[in-house]
C-alpha positions as CSV (number, residue, x, y, z in Angstrom):
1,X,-17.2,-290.9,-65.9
2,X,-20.5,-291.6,-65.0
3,X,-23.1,-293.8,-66.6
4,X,-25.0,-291.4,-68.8
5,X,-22.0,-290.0,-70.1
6,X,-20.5,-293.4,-70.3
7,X,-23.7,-294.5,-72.3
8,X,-23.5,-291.3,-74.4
9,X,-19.7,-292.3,-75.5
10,X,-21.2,-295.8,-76.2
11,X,-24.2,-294.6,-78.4
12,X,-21.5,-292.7,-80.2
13,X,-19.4,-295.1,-81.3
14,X,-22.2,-297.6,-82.2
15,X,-23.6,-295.1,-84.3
16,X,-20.5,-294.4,-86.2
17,X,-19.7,-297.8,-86.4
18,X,-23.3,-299.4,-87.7
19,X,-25.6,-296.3,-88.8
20,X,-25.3,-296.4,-92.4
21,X,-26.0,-300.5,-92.4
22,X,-28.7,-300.5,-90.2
23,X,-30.7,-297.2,-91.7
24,X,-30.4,-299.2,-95.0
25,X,-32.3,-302.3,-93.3
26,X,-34.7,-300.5,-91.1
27,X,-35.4,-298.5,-94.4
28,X,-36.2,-301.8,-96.1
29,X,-38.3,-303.2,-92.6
30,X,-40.2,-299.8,-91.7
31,X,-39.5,-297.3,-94.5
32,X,-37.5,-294.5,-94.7
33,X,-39.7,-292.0,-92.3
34,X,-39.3,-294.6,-89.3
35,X,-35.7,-295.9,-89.7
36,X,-33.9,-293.4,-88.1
37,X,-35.7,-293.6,-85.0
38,X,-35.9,-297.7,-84.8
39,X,-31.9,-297.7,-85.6
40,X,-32.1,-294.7,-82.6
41,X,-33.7,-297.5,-80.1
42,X,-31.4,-300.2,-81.3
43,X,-28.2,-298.2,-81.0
44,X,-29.6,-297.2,-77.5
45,X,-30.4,-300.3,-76.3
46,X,-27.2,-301.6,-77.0
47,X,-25.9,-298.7,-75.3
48,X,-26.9,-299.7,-71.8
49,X,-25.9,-303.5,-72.1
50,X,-22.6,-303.8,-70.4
51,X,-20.9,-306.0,-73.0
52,X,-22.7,-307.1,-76.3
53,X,-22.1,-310.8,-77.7
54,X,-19.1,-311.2,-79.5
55,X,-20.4,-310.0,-83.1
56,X,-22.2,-306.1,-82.5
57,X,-23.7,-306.2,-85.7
58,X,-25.1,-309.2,-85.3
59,X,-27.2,-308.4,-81.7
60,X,-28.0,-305.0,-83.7
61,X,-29.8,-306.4,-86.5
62,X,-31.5,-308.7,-84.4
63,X,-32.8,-305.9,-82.4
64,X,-33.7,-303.6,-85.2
65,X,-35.8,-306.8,-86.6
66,X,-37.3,-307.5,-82.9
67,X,-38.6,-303.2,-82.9
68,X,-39.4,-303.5,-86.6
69,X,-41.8,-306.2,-85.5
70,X,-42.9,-304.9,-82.1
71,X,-44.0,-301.9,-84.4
72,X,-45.8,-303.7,-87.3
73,X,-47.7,-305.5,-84.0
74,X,-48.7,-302.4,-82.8
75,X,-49.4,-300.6,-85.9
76,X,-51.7,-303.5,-87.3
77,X,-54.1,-303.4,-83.7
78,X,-54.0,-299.6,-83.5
79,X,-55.0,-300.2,-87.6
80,X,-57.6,-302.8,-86.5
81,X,-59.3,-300.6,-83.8
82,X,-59.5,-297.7,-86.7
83,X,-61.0,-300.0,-88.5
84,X,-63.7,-301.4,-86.3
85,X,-64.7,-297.5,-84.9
86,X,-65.0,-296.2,-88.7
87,X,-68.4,-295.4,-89.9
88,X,-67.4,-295.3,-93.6
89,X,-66.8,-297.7,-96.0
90,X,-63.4,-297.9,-97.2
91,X,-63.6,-297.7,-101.0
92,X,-60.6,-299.4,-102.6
93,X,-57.6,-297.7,-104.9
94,X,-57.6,-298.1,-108.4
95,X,-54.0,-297.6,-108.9
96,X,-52.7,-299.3,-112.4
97,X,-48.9,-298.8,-112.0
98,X,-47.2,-301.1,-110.0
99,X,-45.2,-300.1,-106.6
100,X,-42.2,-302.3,-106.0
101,X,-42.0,-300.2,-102.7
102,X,-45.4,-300.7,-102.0
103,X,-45.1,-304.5,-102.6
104,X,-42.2,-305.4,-100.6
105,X,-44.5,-303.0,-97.7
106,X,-46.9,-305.4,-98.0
107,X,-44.8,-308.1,-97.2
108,X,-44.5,-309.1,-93.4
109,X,-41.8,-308.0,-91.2
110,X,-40.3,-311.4,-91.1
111,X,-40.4,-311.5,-94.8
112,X,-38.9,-308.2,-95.4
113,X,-35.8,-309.5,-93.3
114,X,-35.4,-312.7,-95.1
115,X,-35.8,-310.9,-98.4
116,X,-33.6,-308.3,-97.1
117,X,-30.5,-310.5,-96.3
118,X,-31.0,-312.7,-99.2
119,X,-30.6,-310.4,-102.2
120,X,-28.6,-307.0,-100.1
121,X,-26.8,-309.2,-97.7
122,X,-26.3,-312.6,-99.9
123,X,-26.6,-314.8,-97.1
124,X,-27.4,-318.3,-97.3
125,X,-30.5,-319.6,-95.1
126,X,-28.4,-320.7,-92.3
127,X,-27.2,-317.2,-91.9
128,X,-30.1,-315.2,-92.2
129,X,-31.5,-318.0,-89.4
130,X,-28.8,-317.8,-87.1
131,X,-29.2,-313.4,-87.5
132,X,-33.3,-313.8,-86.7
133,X,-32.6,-316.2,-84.4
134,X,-35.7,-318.9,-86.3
135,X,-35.0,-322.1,-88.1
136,X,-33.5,-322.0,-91.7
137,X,-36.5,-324.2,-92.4
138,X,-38.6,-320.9,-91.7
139,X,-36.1,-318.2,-93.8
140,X,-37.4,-321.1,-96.4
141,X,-40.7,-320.5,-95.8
142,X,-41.0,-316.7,-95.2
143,X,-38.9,-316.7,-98.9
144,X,-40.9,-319.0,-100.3
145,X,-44.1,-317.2,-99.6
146,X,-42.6,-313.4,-99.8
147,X,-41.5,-314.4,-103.7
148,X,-44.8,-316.1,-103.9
149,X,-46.6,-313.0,-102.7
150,X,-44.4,-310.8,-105.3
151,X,-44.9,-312.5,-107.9
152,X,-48.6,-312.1,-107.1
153,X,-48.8,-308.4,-107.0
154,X,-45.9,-307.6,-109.2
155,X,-47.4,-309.5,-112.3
C-alpha cells in the first residue's frame, strides 16, 4: 500500500475513533461553522505522523487547541488591518439580551480550552495542563480571568 492510501486508511480510523469529541471542542474553540475543518487538519496531521504518543486523544486535542489558536492569531491581524483601512466609524450594538455563546466567543482561545475541560471534561488543573501542555498555575489563571470576564458580561 502506498503512503496516500496508507494515510487515507489512517485519517479514517482517526476520524471514526475521535470525530464526535473533537467537533464538540473545536465547536466550543472556533464555533460550529469552523470545527469541521480544524478537526479536518488535526485528524490529517495526525495522519502523516508515523506513530502518535501513547494517548491519540491526547496529541489531538493539543493540536486542535494549537490550530484553534493559530486561527484566532490570524483572524485578530487580518481584523486589525480591516480596522486600520476602514474609513467609517464603527458604531457600537445595542443588543439588551445576553449571548452566552457570544460570551464564551469573547473569551480567548486559551480560555475557551480551560473552560472547556473544566465543566465538559471535569478535569482537574493538572490535567487540563498536562493536555495544553502550560503550567496548572496558568489553567489557574486563564480560569480565573475567563469566570471573571463572564461574570462581567453575563451580569
Amino acid at each position: 500500500m502506498n503512503d496516500d492510501a496508507e494515510r487515507s486508511t489512517r485519517h479514517r480510523e482517526l476520524w471514526r475513533g475521535h470525530a464526535d469529541g473533537l467537533v464538540r471542542y473545536a465547536t466550543l474553540l472556533v464555533g460550529a461553522d469552523d470545527a469541521g475543518d480544524l478537526v479536518s487538519l488535526a485528524l490529517e496531521r495526525a495522519a502523516r505522523v508515523d506513530r502518535l504518543a501513547d494517548d491519540e486523544r491526547r496529541y489531538l486535542l493539543r493540536t486542535v487547541t494549537n490550530l484553534a489558536i493559530d486561527q484566532a492569531r490570524s483572524r485578530r491581524r487580518r481584523q486589525s488591518r480591516e480596522l486600520k483601512a476602514a474609513v467609517t466609524a464603527i458604531v457600537p450594538s445595542h443588543e439588551s439580551r445576553v449571548d452566552v455563546r457570544r460570551a464564551v466567543a469573547g473569551l480567548s482561545v486559551q480560555q475557551r480550552a480551560v473552560v472547556y475541560f473544566t465543566y465538559w471534561e471535569d478535569l482537574d488543573s493538572s490535567e487540563i495542563a498536562e493536555l495544553l501542555d502550560i503550567s496548572s498555575g496558568a489553567v489557574r489563571v486563564h480560569l480565573v480571568r475567563a469566570r471573571a470576564q463572564l461574570r462581567k458580561v453575563l451580569s
